[in-house]
C-alpha positions as CSV (number, residue, x, y, z in Angstrom):
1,X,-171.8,12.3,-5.5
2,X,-171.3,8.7,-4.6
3,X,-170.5,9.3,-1.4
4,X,-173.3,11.2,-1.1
5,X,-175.8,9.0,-2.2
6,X,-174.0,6.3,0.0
7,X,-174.6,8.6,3.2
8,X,-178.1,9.1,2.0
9,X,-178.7,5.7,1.6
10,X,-177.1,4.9,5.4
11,X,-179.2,8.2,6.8
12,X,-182.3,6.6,5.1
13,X,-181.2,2.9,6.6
14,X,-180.9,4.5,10.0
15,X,-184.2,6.0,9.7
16,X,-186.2,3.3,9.2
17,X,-183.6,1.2,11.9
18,X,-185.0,3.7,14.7
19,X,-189.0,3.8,13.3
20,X,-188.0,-0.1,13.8
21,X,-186.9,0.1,17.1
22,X,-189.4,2.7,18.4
23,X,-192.0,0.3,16.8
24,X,-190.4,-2.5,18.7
25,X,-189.3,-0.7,22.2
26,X,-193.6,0.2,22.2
27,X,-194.5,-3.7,21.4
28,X,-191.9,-4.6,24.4
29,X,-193.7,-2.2,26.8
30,X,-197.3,-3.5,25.8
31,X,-196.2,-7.1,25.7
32,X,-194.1,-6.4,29.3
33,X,-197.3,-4.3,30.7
34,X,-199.6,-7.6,29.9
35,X,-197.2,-10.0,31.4
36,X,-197.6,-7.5,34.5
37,X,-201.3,-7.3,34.1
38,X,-201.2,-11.7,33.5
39,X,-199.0,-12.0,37.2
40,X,-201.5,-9.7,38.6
41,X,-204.1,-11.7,37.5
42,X,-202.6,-15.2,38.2
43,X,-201.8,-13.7,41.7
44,X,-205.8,-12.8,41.9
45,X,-206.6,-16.4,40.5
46,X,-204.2,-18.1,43.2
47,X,-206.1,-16.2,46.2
48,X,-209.5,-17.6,44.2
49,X,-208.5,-20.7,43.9
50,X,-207.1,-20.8,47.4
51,X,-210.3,-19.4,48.7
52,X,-212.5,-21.9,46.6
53,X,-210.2,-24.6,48.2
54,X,-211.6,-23.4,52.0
55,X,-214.9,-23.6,50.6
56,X,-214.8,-26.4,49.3
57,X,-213.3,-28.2,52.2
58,X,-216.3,-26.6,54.7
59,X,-218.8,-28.1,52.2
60,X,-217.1,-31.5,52.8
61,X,-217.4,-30.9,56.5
62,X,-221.1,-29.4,56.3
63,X,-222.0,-32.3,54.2
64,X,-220.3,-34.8,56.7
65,X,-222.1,-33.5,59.4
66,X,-225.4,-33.6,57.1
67,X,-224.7,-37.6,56.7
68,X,-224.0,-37.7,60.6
69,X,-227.7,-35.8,61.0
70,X,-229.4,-37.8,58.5
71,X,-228.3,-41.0,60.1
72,X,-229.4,-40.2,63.5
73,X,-232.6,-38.9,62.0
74,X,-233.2,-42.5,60.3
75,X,-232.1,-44.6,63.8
76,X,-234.6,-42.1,65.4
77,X,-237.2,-42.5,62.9
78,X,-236.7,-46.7,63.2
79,X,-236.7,-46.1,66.7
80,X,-240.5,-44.3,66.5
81,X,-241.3,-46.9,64.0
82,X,-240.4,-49.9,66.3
83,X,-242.0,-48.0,69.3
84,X,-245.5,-47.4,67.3
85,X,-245.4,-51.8,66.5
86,X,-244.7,-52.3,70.3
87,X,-248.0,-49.7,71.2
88,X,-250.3,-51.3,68.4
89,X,-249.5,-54.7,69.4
90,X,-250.2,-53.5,72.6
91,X,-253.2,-52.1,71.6
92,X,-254.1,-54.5,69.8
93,X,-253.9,-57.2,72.5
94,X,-255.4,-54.9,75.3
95,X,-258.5,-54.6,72.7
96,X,-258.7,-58.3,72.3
97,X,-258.6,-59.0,76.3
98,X,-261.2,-56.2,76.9
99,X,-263.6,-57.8,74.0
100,X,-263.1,-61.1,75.6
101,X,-264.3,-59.6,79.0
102,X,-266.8,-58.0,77.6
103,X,-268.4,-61.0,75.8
104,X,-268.0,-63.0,79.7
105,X,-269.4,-60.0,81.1
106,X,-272.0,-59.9,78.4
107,X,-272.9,-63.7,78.7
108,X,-273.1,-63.5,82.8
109,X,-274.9,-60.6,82.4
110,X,-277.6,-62.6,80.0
111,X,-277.6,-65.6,82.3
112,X,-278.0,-63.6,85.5
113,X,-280.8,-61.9,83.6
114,X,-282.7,-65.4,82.8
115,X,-282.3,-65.8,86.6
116,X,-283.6,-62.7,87.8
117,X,-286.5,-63.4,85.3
118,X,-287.2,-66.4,86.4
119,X,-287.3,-65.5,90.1
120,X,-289.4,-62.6,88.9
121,X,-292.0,-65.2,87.3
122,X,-292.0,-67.5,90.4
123,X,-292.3,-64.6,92.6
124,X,-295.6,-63.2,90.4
125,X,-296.9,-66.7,90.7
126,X,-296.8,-67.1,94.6
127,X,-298.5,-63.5,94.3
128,X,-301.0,-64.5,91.9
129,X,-301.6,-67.8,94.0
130,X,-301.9,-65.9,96.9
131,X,-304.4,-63.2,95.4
132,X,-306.6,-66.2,94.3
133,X,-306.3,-68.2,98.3
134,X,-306.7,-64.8,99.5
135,X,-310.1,-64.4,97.3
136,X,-311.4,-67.7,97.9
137,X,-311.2,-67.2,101.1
């Protein structure tokens, strides 16, 4: 009777030694099938993180060549600028030459008028003079 409640005891120890070990052979396969699920996914993020690492570099390049482009658009735009000075100060002296020949042109006009006025009074004065000979006579 000893014996047999020894080899009852050791049947019920083994028992609950394999419910232990099928407990623990079912948390090694879930804890071994996420380590394969986290290499799978580390393997995803490496191709990510490689791929946001091409980007990335192309965005440097795209925003070098930006820089390059704005800089030439801001030597062209000085350029226009400094072109637009040159044409007004052009301008400006072309308008101030052709005002100043236009006031000389203006003034010989006037006195060339005063002398064709003049001439046009002594000439109606001979005629007038002439009239009144003409009528004494």
């Amino acid at each position: 009777s000893i014996l047999q409640s020894k080899y009852e005891s050791h049947i019920s120890e083994v028992e609950g030694l394999r419910k232990q070990h099928a407990h623990c052979t079912s948390a090694h396969d879930s804890t071994r099938a996420a380590i394969d699920e986290l290499r799978n996914d580390l393997g995803a993020t490496d191709k990510s993180v490689a791929k946001l690492g091409q980007q990335h570099m192309h965005l440097q390049q795209t925003m070098a060549n930006s820089d390059l482009s704005n800089a030439r658009c801001v030597d062209q735009h000085r350029s226009a600028m400094a072109e637009i000075e040159a044409i007004r100060a052009g301008h400006d002296t072309l308008r101030s030459t052709t005002l100043d020949r236009l006031d000389t042109v203006q003034s010989g006009t006037s006195t060339r008028l005063d002398v064709l006025q003049q001439e046009l009074a002594r000439v109606r004065a001979e005629v007038s003079n002439r009239d009144t000979i003409s009528a004494e006579s």
